[in-house]
C-alpha positions in Angstrom: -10.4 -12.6 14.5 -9.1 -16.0 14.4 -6.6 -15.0 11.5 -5.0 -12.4 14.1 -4.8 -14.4 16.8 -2.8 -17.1 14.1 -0.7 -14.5 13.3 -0.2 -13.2 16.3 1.2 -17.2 17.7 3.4 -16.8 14.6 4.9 -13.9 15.6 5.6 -15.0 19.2 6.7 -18.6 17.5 9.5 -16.2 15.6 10.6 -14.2 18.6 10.4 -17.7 20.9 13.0 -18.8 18.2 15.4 -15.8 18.5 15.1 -15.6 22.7 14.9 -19.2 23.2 18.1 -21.0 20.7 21.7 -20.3 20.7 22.0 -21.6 16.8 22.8 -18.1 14.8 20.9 -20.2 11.8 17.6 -21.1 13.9 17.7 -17.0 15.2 17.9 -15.9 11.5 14.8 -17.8 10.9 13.0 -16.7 13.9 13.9 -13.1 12.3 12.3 -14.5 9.1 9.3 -15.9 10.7 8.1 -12.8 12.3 8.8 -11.1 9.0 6.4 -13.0 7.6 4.0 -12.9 10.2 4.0 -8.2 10.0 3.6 -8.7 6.0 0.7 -11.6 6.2 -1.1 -9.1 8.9 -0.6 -6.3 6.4 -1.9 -7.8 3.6 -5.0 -9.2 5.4 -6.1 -6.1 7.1 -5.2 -4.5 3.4 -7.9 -6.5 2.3 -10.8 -5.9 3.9 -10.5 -2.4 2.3 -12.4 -4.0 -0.7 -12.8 -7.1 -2.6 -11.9 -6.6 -6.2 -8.3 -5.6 -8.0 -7.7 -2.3 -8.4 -7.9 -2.6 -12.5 -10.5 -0.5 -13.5 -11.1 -1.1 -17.5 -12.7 2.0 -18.8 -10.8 5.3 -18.9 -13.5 7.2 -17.6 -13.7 5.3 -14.4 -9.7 5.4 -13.7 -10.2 8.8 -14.3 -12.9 8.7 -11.5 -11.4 6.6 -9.4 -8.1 8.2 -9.7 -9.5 11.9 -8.9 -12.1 10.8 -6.5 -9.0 9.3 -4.6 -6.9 12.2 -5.1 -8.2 15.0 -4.0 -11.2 15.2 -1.3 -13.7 16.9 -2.5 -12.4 18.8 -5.3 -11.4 15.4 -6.6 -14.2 13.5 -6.1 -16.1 16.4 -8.1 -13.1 16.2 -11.2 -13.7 12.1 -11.0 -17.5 12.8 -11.7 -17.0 15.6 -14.1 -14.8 13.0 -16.0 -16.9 9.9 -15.8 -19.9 11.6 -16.8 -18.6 13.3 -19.7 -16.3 10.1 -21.0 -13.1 12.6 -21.0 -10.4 12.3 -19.4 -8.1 15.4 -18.9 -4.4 15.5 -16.9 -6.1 18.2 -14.7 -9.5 16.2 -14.2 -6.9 13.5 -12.7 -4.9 15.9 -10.2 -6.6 17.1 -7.4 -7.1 21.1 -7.5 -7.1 23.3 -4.7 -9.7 21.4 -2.4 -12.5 23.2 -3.7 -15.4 22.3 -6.0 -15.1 25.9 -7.5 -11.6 25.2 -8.2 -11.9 21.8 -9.8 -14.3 23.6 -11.8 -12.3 26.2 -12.9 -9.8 24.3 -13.6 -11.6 21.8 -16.1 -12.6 25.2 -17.3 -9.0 26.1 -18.3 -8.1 23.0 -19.3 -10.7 22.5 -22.3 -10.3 26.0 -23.1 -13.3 27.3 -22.0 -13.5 30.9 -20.1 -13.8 31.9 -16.7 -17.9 32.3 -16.9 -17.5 28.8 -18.1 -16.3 27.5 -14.4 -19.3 29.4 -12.6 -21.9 27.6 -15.2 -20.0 24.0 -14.6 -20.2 24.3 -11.1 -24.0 25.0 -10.9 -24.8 22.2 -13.5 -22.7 20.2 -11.1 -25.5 20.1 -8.0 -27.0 17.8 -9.1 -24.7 16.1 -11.6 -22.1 14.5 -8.3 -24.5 12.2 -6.7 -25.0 10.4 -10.1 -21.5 10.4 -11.3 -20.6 9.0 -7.5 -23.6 6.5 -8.1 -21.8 5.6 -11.7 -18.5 5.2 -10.1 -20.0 3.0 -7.4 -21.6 0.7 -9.5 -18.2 0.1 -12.0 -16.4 -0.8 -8.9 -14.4 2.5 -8.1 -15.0 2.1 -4.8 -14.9 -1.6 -3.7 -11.4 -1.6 -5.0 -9.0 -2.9 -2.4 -6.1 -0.3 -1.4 -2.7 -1.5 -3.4 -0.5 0.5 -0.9 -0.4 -1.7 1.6 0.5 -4.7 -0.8 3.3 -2.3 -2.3 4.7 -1.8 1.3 4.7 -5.6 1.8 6.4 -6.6 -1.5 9.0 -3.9 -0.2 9.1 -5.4 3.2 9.4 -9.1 1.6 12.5 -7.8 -1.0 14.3 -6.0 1.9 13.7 -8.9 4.4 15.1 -11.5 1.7 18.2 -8.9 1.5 19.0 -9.2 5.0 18.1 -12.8 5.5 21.1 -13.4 3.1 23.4 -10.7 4.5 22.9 -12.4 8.0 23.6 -15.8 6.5 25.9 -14.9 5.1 27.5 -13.1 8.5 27.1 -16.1 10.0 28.9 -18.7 7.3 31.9 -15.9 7.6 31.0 -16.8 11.6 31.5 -19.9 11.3 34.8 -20.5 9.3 36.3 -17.8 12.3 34.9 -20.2 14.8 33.7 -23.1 13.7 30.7 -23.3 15.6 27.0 -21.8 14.7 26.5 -21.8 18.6 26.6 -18.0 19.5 27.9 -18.8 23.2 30.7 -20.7 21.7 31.5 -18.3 19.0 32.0 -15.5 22.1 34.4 -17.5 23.7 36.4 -18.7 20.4 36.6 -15.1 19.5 37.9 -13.9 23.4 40.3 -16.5 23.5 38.2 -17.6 26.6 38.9 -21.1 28.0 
């Protein structure tokens, strides 16, 4: 709670900065400073997601993870038909139709077996989930904290740079027009006001 509320005095410290000064320089900073204040927010409620990497090391359990994460049920069920059997397949990793009939039939296909195949993998799989899902539990698959949010941010940090030096570099071109970084001042320069 207290990181929120420190973020949230942040953010109002950025927008005091841009409402409250006529400097162009000290406003592109305020921008800057609430910037920081969205991604840090991101990142820390990001975070409570988990509390390890997302690096799983064996391929069984990326396959587990991966599927599990996928596709609901019917990936959760591929994830646990792959981590129990040590295989991984591309259609064990994509999720299938939604269905743990179809996930079935689908790892079916894909190691070649026939259609009675499916029927016999989904019965043997009753009882088989729970203790993949345990297995997957205990190498981490699901304490793993979510990487999209810290993809979104290192976006949101590579576009904010971008604009922080398009605006400063705005106002340098500003300033040789008018001399001034006062934003007031650069009105009237640029009016021809007295």
């Amino acid at each position: 709670m207290i990181e929120r509320i420190a973020l949230f005095v942040l953010f109002l410290l950025g927008f005091a900065v841009i409402v409250g000064h006529k400097n162009v320089v000290k406003k592109i900073f305020g921008l800057n400073i609430i910037n920081n204040a969205a991604v840090i927010l991101f990142v820390l409620e990001g975070a409570k997601v988990g509390n390890q990497a997302p690096i799983l090391t064996t391929g069984a359990a990326v396959a587990g993870a991966a599927a599990g994460s996928a596709g609901g049920s019917g990936g959760a069920v591929a994830g646990a038909v792959a981590q129990m059997s040590g295989e991984v397949t591309p259609v064990a990793l994509a999720p299938a139709a939604g269905t743990v009939d179809s996930a079935c039939a689908a790892i079916a296909e894909a190691s070649g077996a026939g259609p009675g195949a499916a029927a016999g993998l989904t019965g043997d799989l009753a009882g088989n989930v729970a203790e993949g899902a345990n297995s997957l539990a205990n190498l981490g698959a699901f304490s793993v904290v979510d990487p999209v949010p810290q993809a979104l941010m290192l976006t949101a940090i590579v576009i904010g740079v971008c604009i922080t030096a398009l605006a400063l570099a705005l106002a340098f071109r500003l300033y040789k027009a008018t001399g001034t970084f006062d934003i007031d001042e650069m009105y009237r320069r640029i009016h021809h006001e007295p």
